[in-house]
C-alpha positions as CSV (number, residue, x, y, z in Angstrom):
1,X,98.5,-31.9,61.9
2,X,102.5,-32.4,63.1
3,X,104.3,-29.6,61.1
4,X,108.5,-30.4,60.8
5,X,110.7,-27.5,60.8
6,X,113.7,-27.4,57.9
7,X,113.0,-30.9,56.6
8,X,114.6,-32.8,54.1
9,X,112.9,-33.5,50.9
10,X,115.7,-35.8,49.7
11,X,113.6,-38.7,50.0
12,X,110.3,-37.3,48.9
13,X,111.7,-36.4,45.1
14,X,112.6,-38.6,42.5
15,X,115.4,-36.4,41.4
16,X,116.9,-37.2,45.3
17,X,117.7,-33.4,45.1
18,X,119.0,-32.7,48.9
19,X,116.7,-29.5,49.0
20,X,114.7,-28.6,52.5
21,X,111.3,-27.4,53.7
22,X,111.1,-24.2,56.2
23,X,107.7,-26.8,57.3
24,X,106.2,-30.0,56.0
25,X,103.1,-31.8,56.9
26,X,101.8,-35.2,56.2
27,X,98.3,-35.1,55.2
28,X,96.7,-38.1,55.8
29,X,93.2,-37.5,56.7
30,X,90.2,-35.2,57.0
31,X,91.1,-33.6,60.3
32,X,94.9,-32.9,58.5
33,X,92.9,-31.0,55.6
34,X,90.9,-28.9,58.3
35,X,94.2,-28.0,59.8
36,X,96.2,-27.2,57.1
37,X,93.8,-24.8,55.7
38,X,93.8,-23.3,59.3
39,X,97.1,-22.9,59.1
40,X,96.9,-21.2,55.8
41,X,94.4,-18.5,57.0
42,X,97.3,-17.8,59.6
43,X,100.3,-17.5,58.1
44,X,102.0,-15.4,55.4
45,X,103.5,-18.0,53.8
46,X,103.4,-20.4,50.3
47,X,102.2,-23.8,50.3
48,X,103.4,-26.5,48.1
49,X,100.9,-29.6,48.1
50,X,103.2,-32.5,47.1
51,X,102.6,-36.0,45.9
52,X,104.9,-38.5,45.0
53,X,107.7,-35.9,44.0
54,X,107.8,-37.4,40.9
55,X,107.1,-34.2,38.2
56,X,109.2,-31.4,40.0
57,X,112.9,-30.4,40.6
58,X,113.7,-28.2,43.9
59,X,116.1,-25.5,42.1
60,X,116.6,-24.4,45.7
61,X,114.4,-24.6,49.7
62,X,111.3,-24.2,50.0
63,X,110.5,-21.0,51.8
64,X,107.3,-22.2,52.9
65,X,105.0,-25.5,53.7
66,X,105.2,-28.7,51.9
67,X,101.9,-30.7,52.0
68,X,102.5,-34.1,51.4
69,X,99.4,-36.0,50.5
70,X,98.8,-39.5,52.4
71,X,95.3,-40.1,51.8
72,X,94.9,-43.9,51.4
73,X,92.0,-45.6,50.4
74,X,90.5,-47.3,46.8
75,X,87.2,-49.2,46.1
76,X,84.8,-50.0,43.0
77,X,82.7,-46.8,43.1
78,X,79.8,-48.0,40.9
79,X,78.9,-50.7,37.9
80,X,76.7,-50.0,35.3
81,X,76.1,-51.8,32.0
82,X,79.1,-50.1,30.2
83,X,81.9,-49.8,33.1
84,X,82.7,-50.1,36.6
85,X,83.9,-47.3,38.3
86,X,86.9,-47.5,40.9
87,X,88.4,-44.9,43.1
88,X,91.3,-44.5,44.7
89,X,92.7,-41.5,47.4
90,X,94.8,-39.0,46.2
91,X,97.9,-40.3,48.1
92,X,97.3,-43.6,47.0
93,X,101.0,-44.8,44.4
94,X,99.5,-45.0,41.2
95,X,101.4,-48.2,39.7
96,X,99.8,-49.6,42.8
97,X,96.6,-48.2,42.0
98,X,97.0,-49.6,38.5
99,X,98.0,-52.8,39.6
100,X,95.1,-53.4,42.0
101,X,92.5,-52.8,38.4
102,X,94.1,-55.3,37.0
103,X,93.9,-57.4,39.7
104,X,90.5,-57.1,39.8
105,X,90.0,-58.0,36.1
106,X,89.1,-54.3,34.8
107,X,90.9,-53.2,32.2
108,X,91.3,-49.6,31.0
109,X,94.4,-48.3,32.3
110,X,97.5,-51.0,32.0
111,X,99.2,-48.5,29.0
112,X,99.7,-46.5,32.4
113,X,101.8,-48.9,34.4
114,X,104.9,-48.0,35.9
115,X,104.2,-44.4,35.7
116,X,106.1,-43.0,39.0
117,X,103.6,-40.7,41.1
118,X,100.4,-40.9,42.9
119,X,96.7,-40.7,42.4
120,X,96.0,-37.6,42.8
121,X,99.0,-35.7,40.9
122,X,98.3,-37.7,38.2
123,X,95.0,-35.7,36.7
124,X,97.3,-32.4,37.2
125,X,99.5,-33.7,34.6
126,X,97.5,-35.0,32.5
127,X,99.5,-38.4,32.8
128,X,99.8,-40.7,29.4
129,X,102.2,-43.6,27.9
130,X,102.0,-45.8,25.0
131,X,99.2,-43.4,23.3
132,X,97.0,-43.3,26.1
133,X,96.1,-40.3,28.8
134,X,94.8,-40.5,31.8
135,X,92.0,-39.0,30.6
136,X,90.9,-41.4,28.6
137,X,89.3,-43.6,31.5
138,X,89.1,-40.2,33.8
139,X,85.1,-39.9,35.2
140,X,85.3,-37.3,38.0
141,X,87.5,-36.1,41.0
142,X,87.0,-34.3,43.9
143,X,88.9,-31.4,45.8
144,X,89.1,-29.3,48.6
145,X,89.7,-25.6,48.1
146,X,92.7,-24.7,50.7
147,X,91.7,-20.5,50.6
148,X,88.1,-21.5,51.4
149,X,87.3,-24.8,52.5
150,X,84.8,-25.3,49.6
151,X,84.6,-29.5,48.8
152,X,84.0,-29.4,44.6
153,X,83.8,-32.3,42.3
154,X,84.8,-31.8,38.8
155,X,83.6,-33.3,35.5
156,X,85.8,-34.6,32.6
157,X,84.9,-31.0,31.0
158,X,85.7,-29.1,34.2
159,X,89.1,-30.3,34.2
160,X,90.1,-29.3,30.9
161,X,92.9,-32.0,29.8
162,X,95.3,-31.3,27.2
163,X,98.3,-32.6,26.3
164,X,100.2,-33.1,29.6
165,X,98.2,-29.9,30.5
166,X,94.9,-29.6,32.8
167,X,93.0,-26.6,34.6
168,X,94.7,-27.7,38.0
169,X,98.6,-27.0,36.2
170,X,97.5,-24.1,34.5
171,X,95.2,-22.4,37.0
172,X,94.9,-24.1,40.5
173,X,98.4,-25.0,41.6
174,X,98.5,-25.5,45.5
175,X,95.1,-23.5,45.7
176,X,93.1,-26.9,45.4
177,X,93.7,-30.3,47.1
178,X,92.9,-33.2,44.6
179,X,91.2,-36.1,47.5
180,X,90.2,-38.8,45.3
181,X,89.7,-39.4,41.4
182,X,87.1,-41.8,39.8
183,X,87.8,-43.8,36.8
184,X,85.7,-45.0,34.2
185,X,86.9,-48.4,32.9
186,X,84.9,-50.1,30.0
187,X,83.7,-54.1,30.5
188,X,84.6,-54.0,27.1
189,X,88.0,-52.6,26.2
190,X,89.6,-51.2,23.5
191,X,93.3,-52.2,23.4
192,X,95.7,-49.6,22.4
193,X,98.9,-51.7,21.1
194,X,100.3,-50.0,18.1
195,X,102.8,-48.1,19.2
196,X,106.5,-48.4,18.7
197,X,108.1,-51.3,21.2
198,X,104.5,-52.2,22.3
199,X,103.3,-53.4,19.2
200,X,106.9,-55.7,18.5
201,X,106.8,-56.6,22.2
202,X,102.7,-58.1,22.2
203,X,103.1,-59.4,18.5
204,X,101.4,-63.4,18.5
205,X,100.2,-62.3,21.9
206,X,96.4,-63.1,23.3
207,X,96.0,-59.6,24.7
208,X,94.8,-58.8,28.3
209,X,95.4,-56.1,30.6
210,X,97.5,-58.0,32.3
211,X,99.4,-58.7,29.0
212,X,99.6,-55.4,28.1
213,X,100.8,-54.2,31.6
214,X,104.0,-56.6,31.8
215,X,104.7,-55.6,28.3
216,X,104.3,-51.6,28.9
217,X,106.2,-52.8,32.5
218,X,109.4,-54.4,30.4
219,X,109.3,-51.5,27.9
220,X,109.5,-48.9,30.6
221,X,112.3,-50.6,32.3
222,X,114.5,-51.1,29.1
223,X,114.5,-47.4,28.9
224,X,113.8,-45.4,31.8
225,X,116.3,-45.6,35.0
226,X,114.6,-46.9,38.0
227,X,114.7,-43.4,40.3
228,X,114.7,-45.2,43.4
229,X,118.6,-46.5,41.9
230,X,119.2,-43.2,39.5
231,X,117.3,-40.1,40.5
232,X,115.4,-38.8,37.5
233,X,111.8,-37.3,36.8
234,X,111.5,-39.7,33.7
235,X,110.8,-37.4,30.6
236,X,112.2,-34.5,31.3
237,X,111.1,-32.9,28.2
238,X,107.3,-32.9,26.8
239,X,107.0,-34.0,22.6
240,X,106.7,-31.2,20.4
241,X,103.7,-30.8,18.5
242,X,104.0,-28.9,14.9
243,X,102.0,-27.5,12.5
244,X,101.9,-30.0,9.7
245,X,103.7,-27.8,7.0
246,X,106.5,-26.8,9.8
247,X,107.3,-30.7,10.6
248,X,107.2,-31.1,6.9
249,X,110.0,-28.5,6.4
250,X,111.9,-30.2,8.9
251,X,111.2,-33.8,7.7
252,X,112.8,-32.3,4.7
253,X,115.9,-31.8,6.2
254,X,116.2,-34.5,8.5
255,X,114.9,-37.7,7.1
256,X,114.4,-40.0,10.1
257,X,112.6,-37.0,11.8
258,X,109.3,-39.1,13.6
259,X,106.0,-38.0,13.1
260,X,102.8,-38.5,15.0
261,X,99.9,-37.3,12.9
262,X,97.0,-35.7,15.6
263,X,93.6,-36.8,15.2
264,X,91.0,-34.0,14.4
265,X,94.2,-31.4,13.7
266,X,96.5,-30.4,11.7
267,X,99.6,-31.0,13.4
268,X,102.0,-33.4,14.3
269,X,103.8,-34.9,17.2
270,X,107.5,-35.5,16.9
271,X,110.1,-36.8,19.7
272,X,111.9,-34.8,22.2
273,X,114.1,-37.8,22.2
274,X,115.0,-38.0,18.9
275,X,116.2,-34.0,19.0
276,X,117.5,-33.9,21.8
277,X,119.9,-37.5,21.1
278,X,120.3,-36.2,17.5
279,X,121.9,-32.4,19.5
280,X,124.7,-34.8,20.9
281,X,122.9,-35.3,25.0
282,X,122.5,-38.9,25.1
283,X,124.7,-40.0,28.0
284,X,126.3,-36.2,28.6
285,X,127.5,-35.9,32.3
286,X,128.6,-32.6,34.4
287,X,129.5,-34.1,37.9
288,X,126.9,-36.0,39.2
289,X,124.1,-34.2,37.1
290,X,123.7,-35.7,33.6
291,X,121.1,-37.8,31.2
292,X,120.5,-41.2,30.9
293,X,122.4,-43.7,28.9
294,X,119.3,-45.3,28.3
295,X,117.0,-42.4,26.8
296,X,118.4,-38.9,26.1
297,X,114.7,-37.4,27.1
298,X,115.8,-38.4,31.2
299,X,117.7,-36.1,33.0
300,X,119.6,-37.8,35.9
301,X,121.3,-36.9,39.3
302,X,123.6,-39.5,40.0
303,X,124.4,-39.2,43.2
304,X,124.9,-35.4,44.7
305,X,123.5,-33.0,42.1
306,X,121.8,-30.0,42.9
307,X,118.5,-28.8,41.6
308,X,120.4,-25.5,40.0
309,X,123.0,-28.0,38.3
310,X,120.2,-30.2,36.8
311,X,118.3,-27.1,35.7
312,X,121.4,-26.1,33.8
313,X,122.0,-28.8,31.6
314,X,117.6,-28.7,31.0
315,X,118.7,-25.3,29.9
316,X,121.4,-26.2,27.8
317,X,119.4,-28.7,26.1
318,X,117.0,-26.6,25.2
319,X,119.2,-23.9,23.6
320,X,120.9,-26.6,22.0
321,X,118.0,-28.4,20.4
322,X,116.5,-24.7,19.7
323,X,119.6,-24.0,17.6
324,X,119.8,-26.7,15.5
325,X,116.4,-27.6,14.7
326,X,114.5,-24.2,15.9
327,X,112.2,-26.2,18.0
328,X,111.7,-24.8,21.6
329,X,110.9,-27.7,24.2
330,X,109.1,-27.1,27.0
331,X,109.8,-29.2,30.4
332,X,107.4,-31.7,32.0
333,X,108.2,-30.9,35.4
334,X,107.2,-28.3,37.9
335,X,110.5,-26.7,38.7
336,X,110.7,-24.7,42.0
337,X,112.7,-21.5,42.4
């Protein structure tokens, strides 16, 4: 495993913050695990396992080693009478991923498309667009345990999704290594359409998963920056959800206040959007850091922002929205301080 001393993480973040690593390795195969866990049992120092630097924001260096995962590798896993079951390498993009389902005529995970990232963040996150999650079609994944060495695989129930929320973020960050994930994807699937833009966008459409994909594709684009033009994390800011009776209070007062009614709860999603473009941010700009034009939930660095800058106006916007609707939101990505 070739370790690089004070290395530049510009280009392995979607923010393009200019922050550095004291090491970084590339992890790209079996013998690259062995060593890096070698090299954990020998030095006092954090570990970061990185992936597509898509869900985090380097408030300042890294005082320690950055893993970036480069396993490669996908194939159909299994067929039964049901599903097929692909697998891809953690390392692997996972647009490209989703693409290469598609191509294959299995459906299952084109509401997905576009998402920035790689295979093996995206279970840690929970990933999900156009009202479907990751795991939705999720089977199994497996991991190597970086104190031990221990290979696991982990069920569906093991991982304990939530809502942008899993046992890896909560529990297991940088302790465990996520190698390859399994998806289940059904011969006979169940399109998930209505949702707002999707459903205008596909109406007098025959749907496919290849339909949906350039639909959820075009959406995406309308409203997210590309981060390899603007650097961004896309949603900055996960939905709230409410108790039912507190939305309601707040419906009261703001009419056009969206509502996502949870199945088997009481509780309602609303937009962080919405809040955050009703508190004024839409298009706000300190120097180069700022928030998109295009959707106030995206913060952006457009050109030479720091980490610390773009942290501040996340900061701002929270107090902000907190003050006028006295709604806390919480941030999607991992920040590093």
């Amino acid at each position: 495993m070739e370790i690089i001393e004070n290395a530049s993480l510009k280009s392995l973040n979607t923010f393009g913050v200019n922050a550095t690593a004291k090491y970084l390795s590339h992890i790209r195969n079996l013998q690259d695990i062995e060593a890096l866990f070698e090299w954990k049992s020998n030095n006092d120092l954090p570990n970061l396992i990185l992936g597509g630097g898509s869900n985090l924001l380097f408030k300042q260096n890294y005082e320690g080693l950055v893993a970036k995962v480069d396993l490669l590798g996908k194939d159909i896993a299994n067929e039964d009478e049901e599903a097929v079951y692909v697998s891809a390498a953690g390392g692997e993009n996972w647009h490209d991923f989703v693409m290469w389902t598609i191509q294959q005529g299995f459906a299952g995970l084109e509401n997905l498309s576009l998402i920035p990232g790689c295979v093996g963040a995206a279970p840690i996150q929970n990933i999900g667009a156009y009202g479907v999650e990751l795991s939705n079609t999720f089977h199994t994944l497996q991991t190597v345990n970086l104190e031990n060495g221990d290979v696991q695989e982990f069920s569906k129930e093991h991982c304990q999704f939530g809502y942008r929320e899993s046992f890896f973020k909560s529990q297991t960050l940088d302790k465990l290594l996520i190698t390859s994930v399994t998806f289940r994807l059904p011969k006979k699937p169940e399109w998930h359409v209505n949702y707002a833009g999707l459903r205008e966008a596909l109406a007098g459409e025959i749907l496919s998963a290849e339909v949906i994909s350039k639909a959820v594709i075009s959406e995406r684009s309308s409203k997210l920056p590309d981060p390899t033009i603007l650097g961004n994390a896309g949603s900055f800011f996960k939905n709230p959800v409410l108790p039912v009776v507190e939305w309601e209070v707040l419906k009261a007062n703001h009419e056009n206040l969206p509502g996502f009614p949870q199945a088997h709860s009481e509780e309602v999603k609303t937009s962080a959007g919405w809040l955050i473009d009703q508190a004024g941010w839409k298009g706000y700009r300190a120097g180069d850091a700022g928030v998109s034009d295009k959707h106030a939930l995206v913060i952006v660095n457009h050109a030479n922002a720091t980490g610390a800058e773009l942290w501040q106006i996340a900061e701002e916007i929270m107090k902000s929205v907190e003050d006028k609707f006295g709604i806390r939101l919480e941030p999607e990505p991992r920040v590093i301080s």
